[in-house]
ZAMARGU-4260 file (C-alpha; in steps of 0.2 Angstrom, whole numbers, plus 5000, padded with zeros to 4 digits):
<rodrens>
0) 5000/5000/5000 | 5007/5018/4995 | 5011/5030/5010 | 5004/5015/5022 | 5001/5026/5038
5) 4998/5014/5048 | 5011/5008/5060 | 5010/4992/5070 | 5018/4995/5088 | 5027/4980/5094
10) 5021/4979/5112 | 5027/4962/5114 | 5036/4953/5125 | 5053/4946/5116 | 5060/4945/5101
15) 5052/4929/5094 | 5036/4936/5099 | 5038/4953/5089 | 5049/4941/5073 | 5031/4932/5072
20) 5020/4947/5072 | 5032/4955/5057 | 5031/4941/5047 | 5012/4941/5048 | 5011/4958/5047
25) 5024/4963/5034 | 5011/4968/5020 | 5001/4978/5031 | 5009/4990/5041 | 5019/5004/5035
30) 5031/5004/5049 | 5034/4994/5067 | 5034/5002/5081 | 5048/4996/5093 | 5046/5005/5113
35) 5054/5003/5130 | 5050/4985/5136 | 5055/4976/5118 | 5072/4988/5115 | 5077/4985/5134
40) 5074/4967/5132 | 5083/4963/5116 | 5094/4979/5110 | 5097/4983/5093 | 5095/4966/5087
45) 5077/4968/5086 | 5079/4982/5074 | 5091/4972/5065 | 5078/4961/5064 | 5061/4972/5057
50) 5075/4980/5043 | 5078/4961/5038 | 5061/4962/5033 | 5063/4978/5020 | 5052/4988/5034
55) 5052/5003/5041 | 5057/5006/5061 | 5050/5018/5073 | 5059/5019/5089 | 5049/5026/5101
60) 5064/5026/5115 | 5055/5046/5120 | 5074/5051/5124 | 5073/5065/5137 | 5090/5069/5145
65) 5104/5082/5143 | 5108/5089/5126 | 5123/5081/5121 | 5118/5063/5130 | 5101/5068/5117
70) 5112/5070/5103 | 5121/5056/5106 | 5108/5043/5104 | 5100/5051/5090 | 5117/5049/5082
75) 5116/5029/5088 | 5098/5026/5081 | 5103/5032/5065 | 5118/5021/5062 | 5106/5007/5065
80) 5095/5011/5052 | 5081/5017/5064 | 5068/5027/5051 | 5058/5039/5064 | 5063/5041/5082
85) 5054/5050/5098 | 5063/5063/5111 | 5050/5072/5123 | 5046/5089/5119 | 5048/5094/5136
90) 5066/5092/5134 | 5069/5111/5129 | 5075/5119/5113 | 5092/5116/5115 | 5089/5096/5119
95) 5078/5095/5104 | 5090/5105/5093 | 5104/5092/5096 | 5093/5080/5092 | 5087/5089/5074
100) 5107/5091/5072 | 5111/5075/5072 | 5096/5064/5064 | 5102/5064/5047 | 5091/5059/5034
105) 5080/5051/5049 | 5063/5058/5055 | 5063/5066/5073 | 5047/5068/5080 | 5043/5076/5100
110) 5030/5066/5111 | 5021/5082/5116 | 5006/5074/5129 | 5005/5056/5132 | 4988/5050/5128
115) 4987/5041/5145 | 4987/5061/5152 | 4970/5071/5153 | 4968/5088/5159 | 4965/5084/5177
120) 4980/5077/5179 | 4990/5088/5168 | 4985/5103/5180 | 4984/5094/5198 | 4999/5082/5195
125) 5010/5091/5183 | 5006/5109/5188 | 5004/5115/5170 | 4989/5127/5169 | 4986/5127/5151
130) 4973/5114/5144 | 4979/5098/5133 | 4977/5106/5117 | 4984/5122/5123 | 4998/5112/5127
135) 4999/5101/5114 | 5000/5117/5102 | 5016/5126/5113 | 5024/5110/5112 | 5021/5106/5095
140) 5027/5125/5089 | 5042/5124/5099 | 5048/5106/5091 | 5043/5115/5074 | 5055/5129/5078
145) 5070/5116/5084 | 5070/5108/5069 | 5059/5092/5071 | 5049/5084/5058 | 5036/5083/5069
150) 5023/5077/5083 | 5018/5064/5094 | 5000/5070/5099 | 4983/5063/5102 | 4969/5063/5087
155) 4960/5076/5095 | 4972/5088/5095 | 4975/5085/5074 | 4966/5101/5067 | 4975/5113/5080
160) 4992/5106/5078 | 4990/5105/5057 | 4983/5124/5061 | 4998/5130/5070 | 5011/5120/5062
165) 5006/5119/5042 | 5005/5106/5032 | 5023/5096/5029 | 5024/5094/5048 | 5022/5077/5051
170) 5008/5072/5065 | 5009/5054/5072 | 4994/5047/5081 | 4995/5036/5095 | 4979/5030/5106
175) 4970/5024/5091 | 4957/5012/5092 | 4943/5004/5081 | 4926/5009/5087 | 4922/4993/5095
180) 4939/4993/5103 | 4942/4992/5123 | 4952/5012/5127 | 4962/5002/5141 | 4975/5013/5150
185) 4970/5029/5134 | 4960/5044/5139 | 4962/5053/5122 | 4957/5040/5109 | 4952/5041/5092
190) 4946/5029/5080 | 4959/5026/5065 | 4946/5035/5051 | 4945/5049/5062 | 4962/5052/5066
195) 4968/5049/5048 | 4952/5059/5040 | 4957/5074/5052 | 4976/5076/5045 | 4986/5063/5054
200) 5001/5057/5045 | 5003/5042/5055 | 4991/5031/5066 | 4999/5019/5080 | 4990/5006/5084
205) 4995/4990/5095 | 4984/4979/5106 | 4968/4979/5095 | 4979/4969/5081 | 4991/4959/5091
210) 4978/4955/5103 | 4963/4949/5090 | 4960/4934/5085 | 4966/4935/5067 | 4979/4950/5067
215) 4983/4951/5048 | 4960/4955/5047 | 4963/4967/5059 | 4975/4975/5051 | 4967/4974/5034
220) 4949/4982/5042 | 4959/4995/5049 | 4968/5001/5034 | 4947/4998/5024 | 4942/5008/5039
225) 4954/5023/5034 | 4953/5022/5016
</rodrens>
């Protein structure tokens, strides 16, 4: 499929787990999502291993640390052949500048707020005053002006980001779920038609395929559902 945007995210548990799940899901997704548990489990080889299949990476390590350590891993993730990696927009200019400086030809994108974060506990746990979207619109400007090729937000902040930030920035949607899908641990969710139909680049989406009965249909009704 032509400028496939969906990405499978590879919440597995090891590497034969996420070697199966690639194999089936090859001519489907657009790119593999590899996070925290799998990369800490199996290191590199487990990119190594997505590339084998001609596929695209998305590491979703959300590197938040000093400037040059920022820079640094950037600069390690493209020598492996990552695609499109995440640093936390709450880093700061000059963290997310190292990181634009040193990605090569590979997308950077800033997580701006998680999806698993609502406005109650943005304001009472985090002390930031400004609502989600308000939020996710500062954030999103200031990765823009570092260099980044885009966002990590949620599909209801789509139309505002696209607004702010024009067209060629990239937005990449995680939280997505099918309309009969379970939100689990979410608060921001979208469905994949809408998230796609209001500008989103790139929809992530995980549990609703791995954990269905039949991945590769889920998957396929997915990408029918979007178009």
């Amino acid at each position: 499929m032509k400028n496939n945007p969906l990405i499978v995210a590879l919440d597995v548990k090891d590497y034969g787990a996420a070697k199966k799940f690639v194999a089936m899901l090859k001519d489907c997704a657009g790119m593999f999502k590899i996070g925290s548990i799998l990369f800490t489990k199996e290191g590199p080889g487990i990119v190594e291993m997505v590339k084998k299949f001609n596929k695209k990476v998305f590491l979703d390590l959300k590197y938040h640390d000093i400037p040059n350590t920022v820079g640094m891993a950037v600069r390690s993730a493209l020598s492996l052949g990552v695609d499109m990696l995440t640093v936390h927009a709450g880093g700061g200019t000059e963290m997310m500048r190292e990181a634009a400086k040193n990605k090569g030809g590979m997308r950077v994108v800033a997580v701006t707020v998680l999806t698993s974060i609502d406005g109650n506990i943005l304001k009472k746990e985090l002390g930031i005053n400004r609502g989600v979207e308000r939020q996710v619109v500062a954030l999103a400007r200031l990765a823009k002006s570092c260099g980044l090729d885009g966002v990590v937000a949620s599909g209801r902040e789509i139309k505002t980001v696209r607004k702010a930030c024009g067209r060629n920035f990239l937005i990449v949607v995680p939280g997505v779920r099918p309309a009969a899908a379970e939100t689990g641990d979410q608060k921001r969710v979208v469905t994949p038609r809408d998230a796609v139909g209001k500008g989103a680049d790139f929809i992530v989406v995980g549990r609703p395929i791995l954990e269905a009965a039949d991945p590769v249909s889920a998957a396929v009704s997915i990408l029918k559902e979007i178009g």
